[in-house]
C-alpha positions, 0 to 999 in steps of 0.5 A: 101835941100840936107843932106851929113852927120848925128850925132847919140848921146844917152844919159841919163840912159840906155834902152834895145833899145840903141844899136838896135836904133843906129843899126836900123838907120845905116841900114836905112840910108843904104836902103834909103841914102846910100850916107850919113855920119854918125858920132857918138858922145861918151857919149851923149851931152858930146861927142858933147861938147867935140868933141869926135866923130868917122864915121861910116865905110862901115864894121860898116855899114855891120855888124850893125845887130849886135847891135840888139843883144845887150844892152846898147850903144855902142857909150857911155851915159851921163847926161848933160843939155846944158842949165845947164850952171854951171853944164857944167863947172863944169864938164870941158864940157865947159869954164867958160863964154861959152853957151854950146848950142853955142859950142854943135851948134858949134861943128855940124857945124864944124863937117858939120852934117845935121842932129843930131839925139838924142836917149833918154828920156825926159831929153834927149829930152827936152834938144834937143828942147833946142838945135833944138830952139837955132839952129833956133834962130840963123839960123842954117842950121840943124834939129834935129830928136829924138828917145824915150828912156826911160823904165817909158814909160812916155813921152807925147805925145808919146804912147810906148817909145823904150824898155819898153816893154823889161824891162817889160820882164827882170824885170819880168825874175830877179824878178822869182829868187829872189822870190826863197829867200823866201825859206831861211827864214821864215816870209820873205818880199820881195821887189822888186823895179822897176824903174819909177820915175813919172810912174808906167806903168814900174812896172804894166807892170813887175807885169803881165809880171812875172804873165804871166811867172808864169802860164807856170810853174807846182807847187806842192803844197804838197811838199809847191811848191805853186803858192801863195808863188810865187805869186805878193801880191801887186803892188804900183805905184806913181799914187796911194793913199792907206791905209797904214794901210788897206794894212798891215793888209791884207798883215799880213794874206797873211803873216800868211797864205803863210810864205811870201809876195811879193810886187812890188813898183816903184822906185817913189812910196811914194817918196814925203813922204820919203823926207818930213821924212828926211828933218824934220830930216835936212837931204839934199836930193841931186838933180842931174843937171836936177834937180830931187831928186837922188832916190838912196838917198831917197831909196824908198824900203827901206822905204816900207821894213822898213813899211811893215817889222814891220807891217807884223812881218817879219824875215827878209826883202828882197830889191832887185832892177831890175834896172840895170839888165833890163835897160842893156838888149838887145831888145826883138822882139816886140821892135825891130819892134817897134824900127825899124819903128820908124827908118824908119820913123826917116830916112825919116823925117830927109831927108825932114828935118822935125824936132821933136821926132819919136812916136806914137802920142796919140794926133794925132790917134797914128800917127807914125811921128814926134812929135813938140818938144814944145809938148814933155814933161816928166812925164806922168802919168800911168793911174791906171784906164786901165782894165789890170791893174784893172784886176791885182790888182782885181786877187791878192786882192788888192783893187786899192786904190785913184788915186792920181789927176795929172795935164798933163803938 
C-alpha cells in the first residue's frame, strides 16, 4: 500500500538528536519518496490532539541540512500520556467524555497521514504502541514508526538511543568549568548531577568523556595546577549499592589531601531512599502524568551534598546540574551518523509499512530495524559490570560497590 503523506512529532523532554532526527527524515523522504507530504505537528502529542500542524515546503525541505546544526526541536515538545484520559482534560487537550487515543486517531485521518512518526523516549514510545494498538484495534488504515530519543539511553531492547552520545560529551564539556570553582574556596565539594532516572550509563559515559578531556590539557602541579584537584573522585549510579560511610571516609582523605572532591551522581541515584526521608517527614512527593516521582522535587544532589558536605567537613558544597545544558545541545558527529541511518531505515520501513521503533536491537545481533513495539519498554538497567566502567572506578579508587538486583521487564 501506497503512502502520500507522513506526520513527524517529538515529544517528551529534550535530546541533543531532535532537530537532526526531524532533519534526517526530511532528507530522507527526499532521496527515497520524494513525492510524499509531510506534516508536522507543534509539541508532540499536544499538537496532534489539537490539531496544530503545518507541511513541509519544498524550501523546508531544501534547507533541512540546516537542523543538524541544531538542538532542541524545531517543531516543539510536550509531556502527554493519551491514555491519561484525566490528565488530557485537565489540560484543555480533550473534552471531558473524550478518549484521547480517538481524537489523536482521529485527527491523522482527517489530516490523511499514512504514517506518524514519533521522535521520543520510552514514555514517548510507550505511548505510540498505545496509540499504533487503538489504531489496529479499530482498523485504522496507519503504521506508526518511532525513533529513540532519550539521553539515559535506556530504553530495551535498543543498544544506543539518538544523543546519548552528545550528552555524554556536553556534560563533560559544563562540568571542565564548573570544576574550576573549587578555586573560590577551600575544603570544596562539588557535585555534579547527571540526568538518568533509572540509568547510570549517562553518568558513567560523562565521567569518561570529562576524563577523556582532561588527558589533552598540561598541569603544573607547583604553581597546584594538578590533575587531582581536576580529577572525578567518585561516580555514583542508581544501579549501585555502597557504603555511605566506607565512601566518606575515603573521599575525607581525598579531601585533606587536594583541598577538594569531586563527584558525579545521576539524577536517580539514592532517590528511593530520599523519598522515603521525606514521606516520614509527611511531605507529598509530587508525581507527573506518566506517573514518576518529579526529581526536581526529590533533589538528589542536594541530598549527596548535604551527606558528604558534613562527613568530609566541607566549607562550602557546590550542585550544579548538566541537564539542561547538554539536553539542549546539537548533535555531534557520531550522532549524527548514528541518527541518520536510523532514518533511512525508519523511511524504508514506513514505505513498506512496517511498524515499531527504529534501533539497534540487542535481541536480535544488534540488527538495525524496526523493533515490535510490545518489546519496547523503559528502564534499562546500566550494567555496572562492563569493563570501561570497572576500568573508571578502579583508576579514581573507588571501589565498585553491590550491584543493586534489577529485574528486566
Amino acid at each position: 500500500m501506497s503512502i502520500q503523506r507522513v506526520g513527524i512529532l517529538t515529544a517528551g523532554g529534550l535530546a541533543p538528536c531532535l532537530s537532526s532526527a526531524i532533519g534526517a527524515l526530511i532528507e530522507a523522504y527526499t532521496r527515497q519518496a520524494p513525492t510524499v507530504e509531510i506534516v508536522c505537528y507543534r509539541s508532540g502529542y499536544k499538537g496532534l490532539l489539537l490539531g496544530d500542524s503545518f507541511l513541509v515546503t519544498p524550501e523546508m525541505r531544501q534547507q533541512a541540512a540546516v537542523l543538524h546544526q541544531h538542538g532542541g526541536s524545531p517543531i516543539g515538545n510536550s509531556r502527554v500520556k493519551l491514555t491519561n484520559n484525566a490528565d488530557c482534560v485537565k489540560r484543555g487537550l480533550v473534552n471531558e467524555g473524550d478518549d484521547p487515543l480517538r481524537v489523536a486517531a482521529e485527527r491523522l485521518q482527517t489530516d490523511r497521514v499514512d504514517v506518524l512518526h514519533t521522535i521520543g523516549g520510552d514514555d514517548t514510545n510507550t505511548t505510540a504502541a498505545d496509540l499504533a494498538a487503538y489504531l489496529a484495534k479499530n482498523n485504522y488504515a496507519l503504521t506508526v514508526v518511532g525513533l529513540p530519543k532519550t539521553i539515559d539511553n535506556d530504553v530495551i531492547p535498543i543498544k544506543q538511543s539518538l544523543g546519548a552520545w552528545t550528552a555524554a560529551e556536553e556534560g563533560a564539556k559544563f562540568f571542565e568549568n564548573v570544576v574550576g570553582e573549587h578555586n573560590a574556596n577551600p575544603r570544596m565539594l562539588i557535585v555534579h548531577e547527571v540526568m538518568g532516572r533509572n540509568c547510570g550509563w549517562l553518568t558513567a559515559a560523562t565521567a569518561v568523556a570529562y576524563r577523556n578531556r582532561l588527558d589533552h590539557l598540561n598541569f603544573l602541579p607547583a604553581m597546584g595546577l594538578s590533575r587531582e584537584r581536576k580529577e572525578v573522585h567518585g561516580v555514583y549510579v542508581p544501579e549501585m549499592v555502597f557504603d555511605l560511610a566506607a565512601e566518606a571516609d575515603r573521599l575525607r582523605g581525598v579531601m585533606d589531601e587536594f583541598d577538594c572532591v569531586n563527584i558525579f551522581i545521576s539524577e536517580g541515584a539514592g532517590v528511593e531512599t530520599i523519598i522515603q526521608e521525606m514521606e516520614s517527614r509527611g511531605e507529598k512527593v509530587p508525581k507527573d502524568a506518566f506517573g514518576h516521582y518529579k526529581l526536581d522535587a526529590v533533589n538528589p544532589g542536594k541530598w549527596f551534598a548535604e551527606q558528604f558536605g558534613k562527613m568530609l567537613s566541607a566549607e562550602k558544597t557546590l550542585v550544579q546540574k548538566s541537564g539542561y545544558f547538554s539536553r539542549a545541545a546539537a548533535a555531534n558527529a557520531d550522532d549524527i551518523a548514528l541518527i541518520a541511518r536510523c532514518a533511512e531505515k525508519a523511511v524504508e520501513c514506513a514505505l513498506a509499512r512496517i511498524g515499531g521503533v527504529i534501533g539497534e536491537d540487542e535481541q536480535q545481533g544488534d540488527e538495525l530495524r524496526a523493533i515490535e513495539f510490545e518489546r519496547i519498554k523503559g528502564g534499562k538497567p546500566f550494567d555496572i559490570n562492563l569493563p570501561w566502567f570497572g576500568n573508571l572506578l578502579s583508576e579514581i579508587g573507588q571501589a565498585k560497590g553491590r550491584a543493586i538486583e534489577t529485574q528486566h521487564v
